[in-house]
Backbone as XML, in Angstrom:
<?xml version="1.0"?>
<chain id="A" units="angstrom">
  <residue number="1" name="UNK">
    <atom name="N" x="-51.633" y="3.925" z="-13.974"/>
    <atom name="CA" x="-50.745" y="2.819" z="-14.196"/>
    <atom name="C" x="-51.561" y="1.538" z="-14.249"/>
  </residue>
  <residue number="2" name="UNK">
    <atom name="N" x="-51.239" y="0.425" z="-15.087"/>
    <atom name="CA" x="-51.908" y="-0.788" z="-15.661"/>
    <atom name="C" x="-51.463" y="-1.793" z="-14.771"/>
  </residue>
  <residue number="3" name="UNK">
    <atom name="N" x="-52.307" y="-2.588" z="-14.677"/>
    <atom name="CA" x="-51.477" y="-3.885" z="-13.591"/>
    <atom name="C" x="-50.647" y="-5.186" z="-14.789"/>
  </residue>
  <residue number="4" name="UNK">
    <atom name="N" x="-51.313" y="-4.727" z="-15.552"/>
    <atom name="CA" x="-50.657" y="-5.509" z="-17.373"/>
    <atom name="C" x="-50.029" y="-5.651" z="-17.767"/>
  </residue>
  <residue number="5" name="UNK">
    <atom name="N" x="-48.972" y="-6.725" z="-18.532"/>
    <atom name="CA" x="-47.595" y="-6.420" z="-18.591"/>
    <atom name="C" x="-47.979" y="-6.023" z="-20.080"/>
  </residue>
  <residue number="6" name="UNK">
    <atom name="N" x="-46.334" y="-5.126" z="-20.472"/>
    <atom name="CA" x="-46.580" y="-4.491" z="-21.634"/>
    <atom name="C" x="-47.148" y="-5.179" z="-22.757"/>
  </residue>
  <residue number="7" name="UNK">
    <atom name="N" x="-46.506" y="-6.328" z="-23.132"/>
    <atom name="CA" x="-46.756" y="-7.599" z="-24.202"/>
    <atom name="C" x="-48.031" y="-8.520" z="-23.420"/>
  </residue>
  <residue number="8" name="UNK">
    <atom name="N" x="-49.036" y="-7.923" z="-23.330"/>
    <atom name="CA" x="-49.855" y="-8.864" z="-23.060"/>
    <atom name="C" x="-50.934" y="-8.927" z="-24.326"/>
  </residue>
  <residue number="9" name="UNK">
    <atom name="N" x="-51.178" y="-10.841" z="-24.325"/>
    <atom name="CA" x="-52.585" y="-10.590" z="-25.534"/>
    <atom name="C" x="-51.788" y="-11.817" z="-26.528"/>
  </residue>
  <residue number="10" name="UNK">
    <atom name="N" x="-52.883" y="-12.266" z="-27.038"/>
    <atom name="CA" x="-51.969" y="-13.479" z="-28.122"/>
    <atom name="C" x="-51.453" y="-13.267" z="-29.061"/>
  </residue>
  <residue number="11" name="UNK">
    <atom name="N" x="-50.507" y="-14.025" z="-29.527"/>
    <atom name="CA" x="-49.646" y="-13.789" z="-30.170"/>
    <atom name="C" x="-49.792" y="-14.219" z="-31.919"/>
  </residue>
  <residue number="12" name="UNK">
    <atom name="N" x="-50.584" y="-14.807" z="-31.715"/>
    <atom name="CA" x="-51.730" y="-15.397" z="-33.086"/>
    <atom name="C" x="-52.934" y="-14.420" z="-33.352"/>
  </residue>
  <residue number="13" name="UNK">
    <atom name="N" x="-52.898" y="-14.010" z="-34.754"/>
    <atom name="CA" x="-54.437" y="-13.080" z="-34.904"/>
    <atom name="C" x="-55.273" y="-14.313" z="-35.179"/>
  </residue>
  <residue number="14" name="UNK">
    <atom name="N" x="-56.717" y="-13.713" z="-35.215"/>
    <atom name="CA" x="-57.549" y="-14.586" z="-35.270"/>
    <atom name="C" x="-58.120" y="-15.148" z="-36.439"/>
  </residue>
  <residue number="15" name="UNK">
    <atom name="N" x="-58.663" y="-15.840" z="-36.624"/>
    <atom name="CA" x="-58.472" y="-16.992" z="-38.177"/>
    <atom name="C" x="-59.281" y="-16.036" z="-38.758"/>
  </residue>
  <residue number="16" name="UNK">
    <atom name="N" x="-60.298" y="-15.025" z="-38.356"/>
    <atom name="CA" x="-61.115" y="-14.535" z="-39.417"/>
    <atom name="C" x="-60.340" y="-13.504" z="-39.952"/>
  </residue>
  <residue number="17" name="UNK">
    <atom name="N" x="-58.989" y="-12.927" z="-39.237"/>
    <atom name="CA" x="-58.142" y="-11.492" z="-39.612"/>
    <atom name="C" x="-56.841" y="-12.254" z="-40.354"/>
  </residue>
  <residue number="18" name="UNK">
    <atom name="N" x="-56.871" y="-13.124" z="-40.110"/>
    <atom name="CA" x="-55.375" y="-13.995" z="-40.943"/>
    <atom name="C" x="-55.736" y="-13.857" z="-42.724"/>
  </residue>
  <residue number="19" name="UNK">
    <atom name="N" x="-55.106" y="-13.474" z="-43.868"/>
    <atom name="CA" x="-55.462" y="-13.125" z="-44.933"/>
    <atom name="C" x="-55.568" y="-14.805" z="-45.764"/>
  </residue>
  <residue number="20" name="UNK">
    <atom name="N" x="-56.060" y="-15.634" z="-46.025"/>
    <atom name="CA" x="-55.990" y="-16.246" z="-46.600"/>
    <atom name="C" x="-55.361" y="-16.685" z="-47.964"/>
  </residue>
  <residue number="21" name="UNK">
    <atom name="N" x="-54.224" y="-17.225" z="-47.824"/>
    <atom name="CA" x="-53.257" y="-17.774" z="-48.770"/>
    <atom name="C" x="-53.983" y="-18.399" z="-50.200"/>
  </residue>
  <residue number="22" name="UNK">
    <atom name="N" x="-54.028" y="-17.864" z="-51.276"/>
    <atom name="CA" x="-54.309" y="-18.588" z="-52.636"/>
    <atom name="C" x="-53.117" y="-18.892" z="-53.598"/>
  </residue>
  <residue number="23" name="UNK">
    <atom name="N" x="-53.370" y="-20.011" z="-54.465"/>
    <atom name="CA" x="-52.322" y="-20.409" z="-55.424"/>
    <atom name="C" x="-52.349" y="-19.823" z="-56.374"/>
  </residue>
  <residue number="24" name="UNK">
    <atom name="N" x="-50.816" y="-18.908" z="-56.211"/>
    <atom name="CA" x="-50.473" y="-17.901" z="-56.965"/>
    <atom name="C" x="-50.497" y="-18.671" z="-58.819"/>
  </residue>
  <residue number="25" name="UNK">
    <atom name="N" x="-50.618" y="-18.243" z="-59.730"/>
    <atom name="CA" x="-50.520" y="-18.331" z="-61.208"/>
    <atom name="C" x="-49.688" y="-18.915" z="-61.451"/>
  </residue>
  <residue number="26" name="UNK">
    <atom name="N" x="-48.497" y="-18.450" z="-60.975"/>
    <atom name="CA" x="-47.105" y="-18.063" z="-61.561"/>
    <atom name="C" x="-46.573" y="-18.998" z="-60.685"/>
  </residue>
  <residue number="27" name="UNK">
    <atom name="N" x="-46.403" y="-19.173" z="-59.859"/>
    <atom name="CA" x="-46.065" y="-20.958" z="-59.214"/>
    <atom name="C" x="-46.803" y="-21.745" z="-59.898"/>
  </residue>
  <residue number="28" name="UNK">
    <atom name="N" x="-47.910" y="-21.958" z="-60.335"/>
    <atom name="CA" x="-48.371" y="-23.161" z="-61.165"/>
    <atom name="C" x="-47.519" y="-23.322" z="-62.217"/>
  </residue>
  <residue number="29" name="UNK">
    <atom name="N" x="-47.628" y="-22.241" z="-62.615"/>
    <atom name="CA" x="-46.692" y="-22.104" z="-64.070"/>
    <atom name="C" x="-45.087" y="-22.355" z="-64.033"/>
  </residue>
  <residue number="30" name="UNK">
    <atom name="N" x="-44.665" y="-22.055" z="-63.603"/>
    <atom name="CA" x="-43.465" y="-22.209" z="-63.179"/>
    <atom name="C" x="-42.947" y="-23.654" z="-62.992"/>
  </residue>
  <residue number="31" name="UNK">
    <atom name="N" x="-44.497" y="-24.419" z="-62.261"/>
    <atom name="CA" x="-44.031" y="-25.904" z="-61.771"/>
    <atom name="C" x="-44.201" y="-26.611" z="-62.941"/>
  </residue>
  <residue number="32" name="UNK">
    <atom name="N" x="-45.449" y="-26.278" z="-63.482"/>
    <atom name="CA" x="-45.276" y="-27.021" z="-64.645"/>
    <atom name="C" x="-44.056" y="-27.097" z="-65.459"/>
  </residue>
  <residue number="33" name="UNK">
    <atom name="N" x="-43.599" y="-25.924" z="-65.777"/>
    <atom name="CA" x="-42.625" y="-26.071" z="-67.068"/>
    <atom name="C" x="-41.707" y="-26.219" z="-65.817"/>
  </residue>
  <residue number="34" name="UNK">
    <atom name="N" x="-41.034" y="-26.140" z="-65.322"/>
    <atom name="CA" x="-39.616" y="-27.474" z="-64.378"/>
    <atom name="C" x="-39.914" y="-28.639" z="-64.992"/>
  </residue>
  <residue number="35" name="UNK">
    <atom name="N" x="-40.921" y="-29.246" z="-64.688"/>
    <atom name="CA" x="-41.558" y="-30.961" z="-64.529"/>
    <atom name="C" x="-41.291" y="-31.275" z="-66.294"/>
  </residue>
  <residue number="36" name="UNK">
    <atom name="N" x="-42.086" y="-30.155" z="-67.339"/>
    <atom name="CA" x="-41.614" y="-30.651" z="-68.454"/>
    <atom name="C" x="-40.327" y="-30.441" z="-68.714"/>
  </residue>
  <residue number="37" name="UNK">
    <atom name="N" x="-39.657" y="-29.197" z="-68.825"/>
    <atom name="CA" x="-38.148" y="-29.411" z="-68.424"/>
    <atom name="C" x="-37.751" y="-30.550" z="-68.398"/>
  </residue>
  <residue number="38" name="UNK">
    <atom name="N" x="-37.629" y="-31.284" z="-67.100"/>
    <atom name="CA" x="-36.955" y="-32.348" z="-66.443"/>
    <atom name="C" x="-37.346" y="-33.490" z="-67.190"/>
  </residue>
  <residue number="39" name="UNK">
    <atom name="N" x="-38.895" y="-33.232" z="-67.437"/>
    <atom name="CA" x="-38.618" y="-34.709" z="-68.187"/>
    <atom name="C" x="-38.728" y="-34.838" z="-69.899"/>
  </residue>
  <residue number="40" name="UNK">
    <atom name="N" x="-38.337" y="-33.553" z="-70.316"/>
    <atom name="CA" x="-37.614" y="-33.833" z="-71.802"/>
    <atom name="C" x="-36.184" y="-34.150" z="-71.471"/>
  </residue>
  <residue number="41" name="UNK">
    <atom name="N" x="-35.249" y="-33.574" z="-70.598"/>
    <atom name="CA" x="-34.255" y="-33.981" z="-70.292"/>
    <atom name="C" x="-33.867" y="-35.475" z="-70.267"/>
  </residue>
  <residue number="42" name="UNK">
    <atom name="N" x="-34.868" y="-35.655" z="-69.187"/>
    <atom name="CA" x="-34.650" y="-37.630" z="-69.069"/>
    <atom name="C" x="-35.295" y="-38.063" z="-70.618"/>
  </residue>
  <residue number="43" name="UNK">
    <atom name="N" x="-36.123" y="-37.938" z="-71.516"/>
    <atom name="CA" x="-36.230" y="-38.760" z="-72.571"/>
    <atom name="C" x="-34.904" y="-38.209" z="-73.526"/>
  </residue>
  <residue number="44" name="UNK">
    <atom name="N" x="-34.464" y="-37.438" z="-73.612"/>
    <atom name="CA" x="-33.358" y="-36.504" z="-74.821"/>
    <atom name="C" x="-32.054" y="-37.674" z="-73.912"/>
  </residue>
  <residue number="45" name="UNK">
    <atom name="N" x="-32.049" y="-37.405" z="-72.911"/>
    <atom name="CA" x="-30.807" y="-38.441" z="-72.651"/>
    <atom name="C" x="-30.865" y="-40.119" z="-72.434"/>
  </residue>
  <residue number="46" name="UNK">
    <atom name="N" x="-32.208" y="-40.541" z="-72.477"/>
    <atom name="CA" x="-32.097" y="-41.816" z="-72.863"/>
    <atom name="C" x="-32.430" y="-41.967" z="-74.463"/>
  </residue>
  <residue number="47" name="UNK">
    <atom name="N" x="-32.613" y="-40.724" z="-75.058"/>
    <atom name="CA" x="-32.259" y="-40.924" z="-76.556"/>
    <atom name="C" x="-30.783" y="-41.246" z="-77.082"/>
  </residue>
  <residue number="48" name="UNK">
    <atom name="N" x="-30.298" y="-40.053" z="-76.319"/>
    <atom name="CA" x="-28.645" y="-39.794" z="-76.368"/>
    <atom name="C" x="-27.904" y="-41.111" z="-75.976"/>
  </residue>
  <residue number="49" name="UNK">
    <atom name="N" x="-28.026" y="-41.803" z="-75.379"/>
    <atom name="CA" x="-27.576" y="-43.170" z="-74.916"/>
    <atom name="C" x="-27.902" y="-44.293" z="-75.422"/>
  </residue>
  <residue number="50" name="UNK">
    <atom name="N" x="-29.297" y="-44.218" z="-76.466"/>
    <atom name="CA" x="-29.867" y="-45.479" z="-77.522"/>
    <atom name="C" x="-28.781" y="-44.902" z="-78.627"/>
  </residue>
  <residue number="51" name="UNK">
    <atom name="N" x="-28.931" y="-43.492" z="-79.338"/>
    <atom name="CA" x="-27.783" y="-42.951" z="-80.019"/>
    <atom name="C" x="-26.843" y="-43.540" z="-80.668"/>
  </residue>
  <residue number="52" name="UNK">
    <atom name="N" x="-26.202" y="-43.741" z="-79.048"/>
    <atom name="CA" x="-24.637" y="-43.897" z="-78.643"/>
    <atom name="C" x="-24.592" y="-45.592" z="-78.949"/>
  </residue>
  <residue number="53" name="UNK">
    <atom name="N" x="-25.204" y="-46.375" z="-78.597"/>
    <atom name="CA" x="-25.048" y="-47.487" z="-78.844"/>
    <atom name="C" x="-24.870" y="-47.960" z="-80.078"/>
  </residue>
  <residue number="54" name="UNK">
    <atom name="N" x="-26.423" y="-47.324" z="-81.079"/>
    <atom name="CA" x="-26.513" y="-47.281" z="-82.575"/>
    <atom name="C" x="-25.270" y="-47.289" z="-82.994"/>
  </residue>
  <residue number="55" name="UNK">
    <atom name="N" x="-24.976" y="-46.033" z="-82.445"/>
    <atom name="CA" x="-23.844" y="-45.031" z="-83.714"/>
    <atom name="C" x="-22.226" y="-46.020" z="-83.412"/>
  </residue>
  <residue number="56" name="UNK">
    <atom name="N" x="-22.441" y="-46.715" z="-82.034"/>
    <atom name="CA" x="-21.285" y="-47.936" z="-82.242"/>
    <atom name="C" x="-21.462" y="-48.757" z="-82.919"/>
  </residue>
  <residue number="57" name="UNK">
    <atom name="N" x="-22.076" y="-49.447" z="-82.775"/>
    <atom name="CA" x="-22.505" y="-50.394" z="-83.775"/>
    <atom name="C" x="-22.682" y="-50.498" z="-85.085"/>
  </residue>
  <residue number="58" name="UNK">
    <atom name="N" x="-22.495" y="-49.214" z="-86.126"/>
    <atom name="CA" x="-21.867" y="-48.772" z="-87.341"/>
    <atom name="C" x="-22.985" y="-47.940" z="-87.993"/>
  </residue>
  <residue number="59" name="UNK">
    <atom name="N" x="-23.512" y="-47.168" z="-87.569"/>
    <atom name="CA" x="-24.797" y="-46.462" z="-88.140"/>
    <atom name="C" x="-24.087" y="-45.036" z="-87.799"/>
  </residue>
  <residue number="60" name="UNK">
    <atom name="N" x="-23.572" y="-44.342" z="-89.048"/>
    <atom name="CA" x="-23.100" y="-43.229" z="-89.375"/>
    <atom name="C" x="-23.950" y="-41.801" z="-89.366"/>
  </residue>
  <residue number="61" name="UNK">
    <atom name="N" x="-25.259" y="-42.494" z="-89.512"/>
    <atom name="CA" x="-26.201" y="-41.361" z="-89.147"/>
    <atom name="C" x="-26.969" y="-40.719" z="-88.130"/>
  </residue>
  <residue number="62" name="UNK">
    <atom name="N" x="-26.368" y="-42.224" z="-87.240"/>
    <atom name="CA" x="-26.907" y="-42.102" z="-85.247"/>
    <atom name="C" x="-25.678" y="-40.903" z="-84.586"/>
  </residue>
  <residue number="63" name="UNK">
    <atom name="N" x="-24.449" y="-40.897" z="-84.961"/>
    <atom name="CA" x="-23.729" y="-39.828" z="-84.743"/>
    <atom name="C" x="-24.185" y="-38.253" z="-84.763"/>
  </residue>
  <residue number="64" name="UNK">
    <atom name="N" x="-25.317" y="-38.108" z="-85.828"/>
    <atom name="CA" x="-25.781" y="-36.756" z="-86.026"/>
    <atom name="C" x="-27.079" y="-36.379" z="-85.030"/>
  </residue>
  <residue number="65" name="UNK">
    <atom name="N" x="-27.775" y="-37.815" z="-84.724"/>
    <atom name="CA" x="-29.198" y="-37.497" z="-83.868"/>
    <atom name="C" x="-28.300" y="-37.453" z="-82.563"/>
  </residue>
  <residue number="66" name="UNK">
    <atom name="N" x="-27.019" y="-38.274" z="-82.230"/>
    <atom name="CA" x="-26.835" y="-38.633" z="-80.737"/>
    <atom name="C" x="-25.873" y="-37.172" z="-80.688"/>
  </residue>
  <residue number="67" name="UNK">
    <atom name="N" x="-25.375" y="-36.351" z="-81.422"/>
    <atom name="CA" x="-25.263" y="-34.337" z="-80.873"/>
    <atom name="C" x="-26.200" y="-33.722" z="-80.608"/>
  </residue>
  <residue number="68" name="UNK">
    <atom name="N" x="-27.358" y="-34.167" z="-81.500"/>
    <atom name="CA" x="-29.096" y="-33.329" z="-81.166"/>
    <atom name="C" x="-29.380" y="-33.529" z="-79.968"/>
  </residue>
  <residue number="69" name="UNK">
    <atom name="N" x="-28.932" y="-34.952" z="-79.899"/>
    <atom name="CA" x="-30.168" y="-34.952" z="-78.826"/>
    <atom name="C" x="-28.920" y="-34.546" z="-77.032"/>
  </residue>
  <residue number="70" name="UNK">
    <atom name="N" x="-28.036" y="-34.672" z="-77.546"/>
    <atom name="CA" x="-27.293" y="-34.213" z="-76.514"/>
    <atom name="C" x="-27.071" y="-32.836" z="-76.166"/>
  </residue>
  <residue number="71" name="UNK">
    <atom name="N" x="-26.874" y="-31.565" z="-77.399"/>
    <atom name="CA" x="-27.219" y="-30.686" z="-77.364"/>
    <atom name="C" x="-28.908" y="-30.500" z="-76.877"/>
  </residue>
  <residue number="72" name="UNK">
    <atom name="N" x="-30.033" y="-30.925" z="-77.384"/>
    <atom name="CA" x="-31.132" y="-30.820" z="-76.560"/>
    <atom name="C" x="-31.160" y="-31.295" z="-75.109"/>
  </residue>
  <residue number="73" name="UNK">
    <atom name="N" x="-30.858" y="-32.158" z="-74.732"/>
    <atom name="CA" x="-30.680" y="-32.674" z="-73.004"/>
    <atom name="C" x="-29.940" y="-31.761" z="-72.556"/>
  </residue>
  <residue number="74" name="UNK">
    <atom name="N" x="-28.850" y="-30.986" z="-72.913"/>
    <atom name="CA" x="-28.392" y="-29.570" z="-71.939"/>
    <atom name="C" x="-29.049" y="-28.845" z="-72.185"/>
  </residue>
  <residue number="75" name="UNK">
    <atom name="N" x="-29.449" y="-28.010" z="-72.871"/>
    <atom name="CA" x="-30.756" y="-26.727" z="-73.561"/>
    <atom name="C" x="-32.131" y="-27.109" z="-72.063"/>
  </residue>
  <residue number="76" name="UNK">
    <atom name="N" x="-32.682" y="-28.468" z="-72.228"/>
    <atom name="CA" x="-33.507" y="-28.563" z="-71.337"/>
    <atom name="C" x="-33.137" y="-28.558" z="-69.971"/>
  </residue>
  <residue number="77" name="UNK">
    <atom name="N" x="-31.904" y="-29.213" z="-69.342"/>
    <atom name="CA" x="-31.452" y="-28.709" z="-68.287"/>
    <atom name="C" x="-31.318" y="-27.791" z="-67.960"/>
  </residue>
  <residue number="78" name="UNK">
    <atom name="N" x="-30.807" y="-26.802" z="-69.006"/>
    <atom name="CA" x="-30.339" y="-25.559" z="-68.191"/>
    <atom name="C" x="-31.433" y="-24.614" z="-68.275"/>
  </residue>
  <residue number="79" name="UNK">
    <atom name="N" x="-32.387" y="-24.963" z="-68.788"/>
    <atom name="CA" x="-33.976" y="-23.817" z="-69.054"/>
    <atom name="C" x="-34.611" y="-24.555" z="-67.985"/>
  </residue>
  <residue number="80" name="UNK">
    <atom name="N" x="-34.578" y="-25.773" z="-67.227"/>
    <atom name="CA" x="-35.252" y="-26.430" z="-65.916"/>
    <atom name="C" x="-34.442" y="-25.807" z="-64.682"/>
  </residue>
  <residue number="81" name="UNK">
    <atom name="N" x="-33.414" y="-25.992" z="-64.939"/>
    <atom name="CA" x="-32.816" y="-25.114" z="-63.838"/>
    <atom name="C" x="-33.119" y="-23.799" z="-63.691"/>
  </residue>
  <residue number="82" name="UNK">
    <atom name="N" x="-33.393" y="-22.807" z="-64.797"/>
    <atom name="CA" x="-33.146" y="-21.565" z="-64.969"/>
    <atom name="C" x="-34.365" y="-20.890" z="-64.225"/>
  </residue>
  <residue number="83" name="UNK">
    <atom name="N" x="-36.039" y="-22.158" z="-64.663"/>
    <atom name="CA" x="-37.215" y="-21.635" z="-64.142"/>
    <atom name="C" x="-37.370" y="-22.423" z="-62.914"/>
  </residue>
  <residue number="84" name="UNK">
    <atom name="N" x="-36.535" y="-23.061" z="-62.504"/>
    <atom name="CA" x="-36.072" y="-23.250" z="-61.127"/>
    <atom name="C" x="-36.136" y="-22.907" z="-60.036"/>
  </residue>
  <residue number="85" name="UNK">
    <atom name="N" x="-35.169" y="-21.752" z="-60.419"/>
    <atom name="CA" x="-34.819" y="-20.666" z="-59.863"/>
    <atom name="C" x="-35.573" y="-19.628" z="-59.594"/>
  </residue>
  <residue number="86" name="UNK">
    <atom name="N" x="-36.467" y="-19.310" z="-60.706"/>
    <atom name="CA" x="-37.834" y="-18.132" z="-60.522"/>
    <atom name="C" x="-38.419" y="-18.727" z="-59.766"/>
  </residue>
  <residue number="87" name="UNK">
    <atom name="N" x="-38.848" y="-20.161" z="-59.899"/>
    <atom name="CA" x="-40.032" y="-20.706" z="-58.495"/>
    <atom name="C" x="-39.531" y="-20.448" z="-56.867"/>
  </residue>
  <residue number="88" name="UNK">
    <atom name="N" x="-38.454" y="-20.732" z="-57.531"/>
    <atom name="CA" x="-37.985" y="-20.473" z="-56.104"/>
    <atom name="C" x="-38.438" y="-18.992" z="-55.678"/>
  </residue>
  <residue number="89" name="UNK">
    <atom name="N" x="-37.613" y="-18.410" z="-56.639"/>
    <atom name="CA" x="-37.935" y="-16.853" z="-55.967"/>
    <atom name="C" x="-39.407" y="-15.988" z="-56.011"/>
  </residue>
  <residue number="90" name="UNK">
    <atom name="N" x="-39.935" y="-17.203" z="-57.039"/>
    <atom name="CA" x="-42.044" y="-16.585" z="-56.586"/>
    <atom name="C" x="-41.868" y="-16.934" z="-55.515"/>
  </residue>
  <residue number="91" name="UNK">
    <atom name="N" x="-41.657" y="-18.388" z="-54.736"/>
    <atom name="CA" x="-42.132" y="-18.933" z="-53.673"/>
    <atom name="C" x="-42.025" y="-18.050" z="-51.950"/>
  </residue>
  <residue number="92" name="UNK">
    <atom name="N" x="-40.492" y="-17.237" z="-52.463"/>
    <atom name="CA" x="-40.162" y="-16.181" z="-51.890"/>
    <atom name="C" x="-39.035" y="-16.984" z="-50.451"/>
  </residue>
  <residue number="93" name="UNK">
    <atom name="N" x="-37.984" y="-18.479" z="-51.212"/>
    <atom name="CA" x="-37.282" y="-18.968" z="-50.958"/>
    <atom name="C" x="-35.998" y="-18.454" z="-51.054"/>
  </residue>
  <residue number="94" name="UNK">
    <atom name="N" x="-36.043" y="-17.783" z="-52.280"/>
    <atom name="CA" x="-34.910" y="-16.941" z="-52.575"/>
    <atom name="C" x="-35.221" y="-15.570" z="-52.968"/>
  </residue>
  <residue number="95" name="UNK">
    <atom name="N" x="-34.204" y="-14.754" z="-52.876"/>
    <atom name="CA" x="-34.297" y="-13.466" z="-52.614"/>
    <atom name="C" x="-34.193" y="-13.105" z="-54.534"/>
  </residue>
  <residue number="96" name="UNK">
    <atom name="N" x="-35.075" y="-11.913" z="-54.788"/>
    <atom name="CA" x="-34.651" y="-11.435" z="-56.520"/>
    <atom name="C" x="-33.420" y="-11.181" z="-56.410"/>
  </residue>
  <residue number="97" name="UNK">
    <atom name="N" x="-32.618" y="-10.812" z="-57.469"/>
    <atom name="CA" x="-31.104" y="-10.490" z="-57.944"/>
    <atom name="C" x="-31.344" y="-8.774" z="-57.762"/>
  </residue>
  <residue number="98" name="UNK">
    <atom name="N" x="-30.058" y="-8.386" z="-57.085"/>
    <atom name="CA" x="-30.338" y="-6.627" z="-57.102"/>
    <atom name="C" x="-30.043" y="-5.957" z="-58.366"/>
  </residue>
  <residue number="99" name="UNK">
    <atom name="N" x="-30.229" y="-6.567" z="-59.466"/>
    <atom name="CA" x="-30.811" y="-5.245" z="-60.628"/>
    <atom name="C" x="-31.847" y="-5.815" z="-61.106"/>
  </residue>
  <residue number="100" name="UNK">
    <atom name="N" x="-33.218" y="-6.212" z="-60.193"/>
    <atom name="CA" x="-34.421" y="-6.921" z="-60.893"/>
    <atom name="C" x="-35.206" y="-5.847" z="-60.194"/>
  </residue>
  <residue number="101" name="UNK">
    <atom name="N" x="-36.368" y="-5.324" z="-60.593"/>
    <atom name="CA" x="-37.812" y="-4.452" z="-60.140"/>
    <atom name="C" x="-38.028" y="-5.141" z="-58.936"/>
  </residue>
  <residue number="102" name="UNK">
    <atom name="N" x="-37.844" y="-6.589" z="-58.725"/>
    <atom name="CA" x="-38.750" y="-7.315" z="-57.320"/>
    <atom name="C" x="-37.849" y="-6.843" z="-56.161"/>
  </residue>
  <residue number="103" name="UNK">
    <atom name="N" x="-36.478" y="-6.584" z="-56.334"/>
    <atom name="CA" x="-35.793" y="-6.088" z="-55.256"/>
    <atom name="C" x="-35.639" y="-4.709" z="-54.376"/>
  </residue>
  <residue number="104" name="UNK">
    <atom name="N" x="-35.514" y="-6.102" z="-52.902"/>
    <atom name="CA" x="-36.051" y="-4.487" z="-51.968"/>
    <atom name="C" x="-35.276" y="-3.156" z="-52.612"/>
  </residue>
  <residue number="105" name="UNK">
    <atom name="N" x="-35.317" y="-2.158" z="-52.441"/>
    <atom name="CA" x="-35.010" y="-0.963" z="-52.589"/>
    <atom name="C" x="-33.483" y="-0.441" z="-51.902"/>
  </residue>
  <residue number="106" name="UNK">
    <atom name="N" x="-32.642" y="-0.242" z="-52.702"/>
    <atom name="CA" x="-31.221" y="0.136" z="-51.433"/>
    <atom name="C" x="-31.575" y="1.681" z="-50.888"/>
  </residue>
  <residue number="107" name="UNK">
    <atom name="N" x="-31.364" y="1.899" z="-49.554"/>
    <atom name="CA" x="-31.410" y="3.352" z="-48.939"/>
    <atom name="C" x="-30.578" y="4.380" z="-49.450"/>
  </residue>
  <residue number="108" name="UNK">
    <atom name="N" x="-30.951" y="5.335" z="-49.633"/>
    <atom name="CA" x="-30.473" y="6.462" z="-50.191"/>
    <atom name="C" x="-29.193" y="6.625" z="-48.999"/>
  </residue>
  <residue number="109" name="UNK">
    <atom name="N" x="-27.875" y="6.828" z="-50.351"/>
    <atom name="CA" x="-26.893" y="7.218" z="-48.761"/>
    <atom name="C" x="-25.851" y="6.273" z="-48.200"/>
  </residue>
  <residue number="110" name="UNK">
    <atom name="N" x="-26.154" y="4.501" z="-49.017"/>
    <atom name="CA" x="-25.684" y="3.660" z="-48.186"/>
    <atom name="C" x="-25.486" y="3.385" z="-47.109"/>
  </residue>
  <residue number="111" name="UNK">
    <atom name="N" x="-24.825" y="2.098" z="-46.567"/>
    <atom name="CA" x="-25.345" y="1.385" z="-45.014"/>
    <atom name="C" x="-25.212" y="2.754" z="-44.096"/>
  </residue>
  <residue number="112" name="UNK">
    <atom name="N" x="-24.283" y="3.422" z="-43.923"/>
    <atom name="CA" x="-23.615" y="4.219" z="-43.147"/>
    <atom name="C" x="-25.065" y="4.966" z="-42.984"/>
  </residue>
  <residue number="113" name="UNK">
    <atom name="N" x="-25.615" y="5.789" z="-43.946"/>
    <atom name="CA" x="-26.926" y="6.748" z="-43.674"/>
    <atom name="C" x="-27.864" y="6.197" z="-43.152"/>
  </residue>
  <residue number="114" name="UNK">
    <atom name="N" x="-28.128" y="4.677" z="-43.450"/>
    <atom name="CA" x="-29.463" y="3.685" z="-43.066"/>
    <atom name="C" x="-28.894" y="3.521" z="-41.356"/>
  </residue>
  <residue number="115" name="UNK">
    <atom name="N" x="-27.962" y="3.402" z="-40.885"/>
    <atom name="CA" x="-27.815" y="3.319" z="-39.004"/>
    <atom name="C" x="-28.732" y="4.837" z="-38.444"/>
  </residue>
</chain>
C-alpha cells in the first residue's frame, strides 16, 4: 500500500511533451476570403447607395447598375457568412453538420446501446 494519494503529480505535461500548435492552411484561407467577402460587400453597397442617389436624380441607367450592385452586396454577404461558418468550424468553435465526413461518428445501435 502507497502513502500517495491516487491523483497525485501535475496536472500540466511538460512544455517539451505539449505538441506544439501551428497555423493551420485552411484558417488562413478561410480568413482571408471572409475579410474579402466583407469588404466587397461594404464597397457593392456604398455603390448601391451612390446608385440610388444617381438613379433619383434622373439617370435611367443608374437603375440597372444600382440591382447589380445590390444583387452583388447579397451574393457577397451570404458567401462571407457561408465561409464564416467553415472558420468557425476549422477553428473547432463549431461542431461539423451530421451528414459531413468531419463528424463524430453515431454508435451503432443508438443512444440506448451507447449507455
Amino acid at each position: 500500500m502507497t502513502n500517495g494519494s491516487k491523483h497525485a503529480g501535475s496536472r500540466k505535461a511538460s512544455r517539451r511533451a505539449r505538441p506544439r500548435r501551428s497555423l493551420d492552411t485552411r484558417v488562413a484561407k478561410y480568413a482571408v476570403a471572409v475579410t474579402l467577402c466583407v469588404v466587397a460587400w461594404g464597397y457593392l453597397v456604398w455603390a448601391a447607395i451612390d446608385f440610388g442617389a444617381t438613379a433619383r436624380g434622373g439617370n435611367g441607367a443608374a437603375w440597372f447598375f444600382l440591382l447589380l450592385a445590390c444583387i452583388g452586396a447579397a451574393s457577397c454577404l451570404f458567401a462571407g457568412l457561408m465561409l464564416g461558418v467553415r472558420l468557425l468550424t476549422v477553428l473547432g468553435i463549431l461542431a461539423p453538420p451530421a451528414g459531413s465526413p468531419d463528424a463524430p461518428a453515431r454508435p451503432a445501435g443508438g443512444r440506448r446501446a451507447a449507455r
